[in-house]
C-alpha positions in Angstrom: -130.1 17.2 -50.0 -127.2 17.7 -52.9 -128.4 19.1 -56.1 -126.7 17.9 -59.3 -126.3 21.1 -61.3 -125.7 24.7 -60.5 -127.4 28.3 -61.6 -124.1 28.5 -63.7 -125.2 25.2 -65.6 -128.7 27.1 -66.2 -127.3 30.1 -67.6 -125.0 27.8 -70.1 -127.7 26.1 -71.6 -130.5 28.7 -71.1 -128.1 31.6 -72.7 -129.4 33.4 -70.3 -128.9 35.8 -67.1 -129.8 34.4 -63.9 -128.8 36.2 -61.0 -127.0 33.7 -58.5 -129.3 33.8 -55.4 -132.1 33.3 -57.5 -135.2 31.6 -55.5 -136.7 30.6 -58.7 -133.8 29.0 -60.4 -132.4 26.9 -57.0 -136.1 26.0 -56.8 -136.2 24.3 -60.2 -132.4 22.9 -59.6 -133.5 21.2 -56.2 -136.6 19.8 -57.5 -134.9 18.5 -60.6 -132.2 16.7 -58.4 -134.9 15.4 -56.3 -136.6 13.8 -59.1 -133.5 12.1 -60.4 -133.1 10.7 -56.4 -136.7 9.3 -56.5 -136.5 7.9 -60.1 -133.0 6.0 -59.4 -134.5 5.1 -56.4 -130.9 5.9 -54.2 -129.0 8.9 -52.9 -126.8 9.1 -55.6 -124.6 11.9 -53.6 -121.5 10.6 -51.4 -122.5 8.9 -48.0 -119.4 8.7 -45.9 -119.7 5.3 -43.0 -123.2 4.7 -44.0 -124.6 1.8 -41.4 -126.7 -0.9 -43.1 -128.3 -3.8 -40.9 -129.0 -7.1 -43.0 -131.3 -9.7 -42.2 -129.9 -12.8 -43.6 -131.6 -15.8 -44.7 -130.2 -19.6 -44.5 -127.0 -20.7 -46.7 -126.4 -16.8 -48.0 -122.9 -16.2 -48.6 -124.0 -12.5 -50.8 -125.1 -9.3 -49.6 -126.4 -6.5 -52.0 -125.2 -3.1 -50.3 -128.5 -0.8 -51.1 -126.6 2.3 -52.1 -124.6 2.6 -55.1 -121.9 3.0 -56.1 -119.5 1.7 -53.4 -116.3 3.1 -52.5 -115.4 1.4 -49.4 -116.8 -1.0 -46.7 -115.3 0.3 -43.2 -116.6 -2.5 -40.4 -118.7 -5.3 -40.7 -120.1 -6.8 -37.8 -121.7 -10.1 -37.8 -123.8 -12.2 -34.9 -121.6 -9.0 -32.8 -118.5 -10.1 -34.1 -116.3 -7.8 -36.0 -115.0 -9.2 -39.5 -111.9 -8.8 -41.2 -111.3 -7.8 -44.6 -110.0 -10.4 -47.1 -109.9 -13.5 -44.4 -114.0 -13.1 -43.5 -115.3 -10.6 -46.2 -114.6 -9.2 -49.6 -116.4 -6.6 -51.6 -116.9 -7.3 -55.0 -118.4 -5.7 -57.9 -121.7 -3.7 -58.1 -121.7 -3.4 -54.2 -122.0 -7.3 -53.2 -120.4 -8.3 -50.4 -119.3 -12.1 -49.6 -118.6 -14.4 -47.4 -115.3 -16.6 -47.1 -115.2 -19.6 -46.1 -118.7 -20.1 -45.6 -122.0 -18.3 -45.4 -123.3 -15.5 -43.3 -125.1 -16.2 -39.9 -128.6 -16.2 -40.8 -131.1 -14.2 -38.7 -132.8 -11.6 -38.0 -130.3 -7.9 -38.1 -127.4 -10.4 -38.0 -125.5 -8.6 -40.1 -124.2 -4.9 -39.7 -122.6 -3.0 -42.5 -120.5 0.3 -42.4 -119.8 1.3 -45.4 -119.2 4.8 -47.9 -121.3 5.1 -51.6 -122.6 7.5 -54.0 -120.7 10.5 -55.9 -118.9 13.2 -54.7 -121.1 16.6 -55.2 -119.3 19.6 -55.9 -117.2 21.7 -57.6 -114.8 18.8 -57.4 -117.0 16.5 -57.6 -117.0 13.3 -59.7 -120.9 13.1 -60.3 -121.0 11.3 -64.0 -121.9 13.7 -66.9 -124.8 12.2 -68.0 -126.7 13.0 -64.7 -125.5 16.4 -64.7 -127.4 17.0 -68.1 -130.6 15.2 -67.1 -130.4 17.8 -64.1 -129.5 20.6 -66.0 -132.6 19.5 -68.9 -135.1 19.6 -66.2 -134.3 22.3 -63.8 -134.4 24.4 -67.2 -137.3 23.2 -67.8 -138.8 24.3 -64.4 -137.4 27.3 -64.1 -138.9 28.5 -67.7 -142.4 27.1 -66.4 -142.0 29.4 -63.5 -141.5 31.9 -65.6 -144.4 31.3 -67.8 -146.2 31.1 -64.2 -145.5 34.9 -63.2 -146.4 36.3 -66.8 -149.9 34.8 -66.9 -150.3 35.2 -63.0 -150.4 31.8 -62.3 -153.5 30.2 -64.4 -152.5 27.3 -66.2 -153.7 26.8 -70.1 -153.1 29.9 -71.6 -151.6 29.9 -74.6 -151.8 33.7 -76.2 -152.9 37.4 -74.9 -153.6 40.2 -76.6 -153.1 44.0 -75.2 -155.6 45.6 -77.2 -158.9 45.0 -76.5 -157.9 42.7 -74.6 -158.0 38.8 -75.2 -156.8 35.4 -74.2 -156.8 32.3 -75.1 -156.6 29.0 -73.3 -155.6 25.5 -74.8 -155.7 21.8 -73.5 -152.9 21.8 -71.0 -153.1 20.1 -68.1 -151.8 21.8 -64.6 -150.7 20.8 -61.6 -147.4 18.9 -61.2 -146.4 15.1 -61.6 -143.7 12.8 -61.1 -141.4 11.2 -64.0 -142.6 8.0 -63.2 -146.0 8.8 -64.9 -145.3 11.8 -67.3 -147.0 14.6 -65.1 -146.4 17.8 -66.3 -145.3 20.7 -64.7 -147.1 23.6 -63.8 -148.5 26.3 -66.6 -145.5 24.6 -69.3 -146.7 21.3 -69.3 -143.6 20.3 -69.4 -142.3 16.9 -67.9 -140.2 16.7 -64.6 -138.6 14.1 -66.5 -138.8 13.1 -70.2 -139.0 9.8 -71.6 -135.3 10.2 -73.0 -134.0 11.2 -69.9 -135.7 8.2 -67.9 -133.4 6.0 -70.4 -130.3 7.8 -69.5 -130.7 7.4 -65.8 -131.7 3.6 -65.7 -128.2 2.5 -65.4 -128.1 4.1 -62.2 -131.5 2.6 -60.8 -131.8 0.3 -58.6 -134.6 -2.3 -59.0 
């Protein structure tokens, strides 16, 4: 799976030193990604001559291509019959494909779709800013809770120690992880996988 930030992103926002085969920090930067996947509810990354079979119910002249954004539509084969572009088929906007001339053959996997979507992921990639920063947010966020994790051995609602004498003190926090869906928290921070700020920022990329 592509992740949608790098270690170099952490240390930009962080401010601080994190080596660059760090377990930890590519940890926090795939589960962050994979959050953003499951909350948008697509891929998001580039798909080159993804196939797509349709069933097609009576009189439909529009197909919703499930993986967004689309770049290209390479074959389309319908009732085994390959389509051509323009005279059969166009693509339109938000990844619908029609029909000219009249609708598609209805029927069960009638329709067969080749086609490329998603964002480039890389250093030259064109993955839009906004997820980026959502990535960066919450891979931060699970990388510090990791942290937090090792300094107080892995038990979950502490909130202060003392050396001497020694003393500690837990508070309310809840443990155990969560998904952005439902505001779980994450590990010993209590910190969402995804905040209610960022949910907003990615639901222009969501499909229903």
């Amino acid at each position: 799976m592509a992740t949608f930030c790098t270690i170099s992103d952490l240390v930009a926002f962080l401010q601080v030193a994190i080596a660059d085969d760090s377990a930890s920090a590519l940890r926090a930067i795939a589960e962050a990604s994979a959050s953003i996947q499951n909350y948008c509810r697509q891929q998001l990354e580039e798909v080159e001559d993804d196939e797509h079979v349709f069933d097609v119910a009576d009189g439909c002249r529009r197909l919703f291509l499930p993986e967004l954004p689309v770049s290209a539509v390479s074959l389309v084969i319908e009732d085994d019959e390959e389509l051509a572009e323009d005279d059969d088929y166009k693509l339109g906007n938000y990844g619908i494909l029609y029909r000219i001339g009249r609708p598609w053959v209805s029927g069960v996997q009638m329709v067969a779709v080749t086609y490329t979507h998603g964002y480039p992921v890389g250093d030259y990639g064109s993955l839009p800013d906004d997820i980026v920063s959502v990535c960066v947010r919450a891979a931060s966020r699970a990388y510090q809770a990791g942290l937090r994790g090792a300094v107080l051995a892995g038990v979950p609602g502490v909130s202060g120690q003392t050396i001497g004498d020694y003393s500690v003190q837990y508070s309310g926090e809840l443990s155990g992880g969560g998904t952005g869906m439902d505001g779980g928290t994450l590990g010993v921070s209590g910190a969402p996988l995804l905040l209610p700020s960022e949910r907003r920022i990615l639901n222009r990329y969501r499909m229903p």
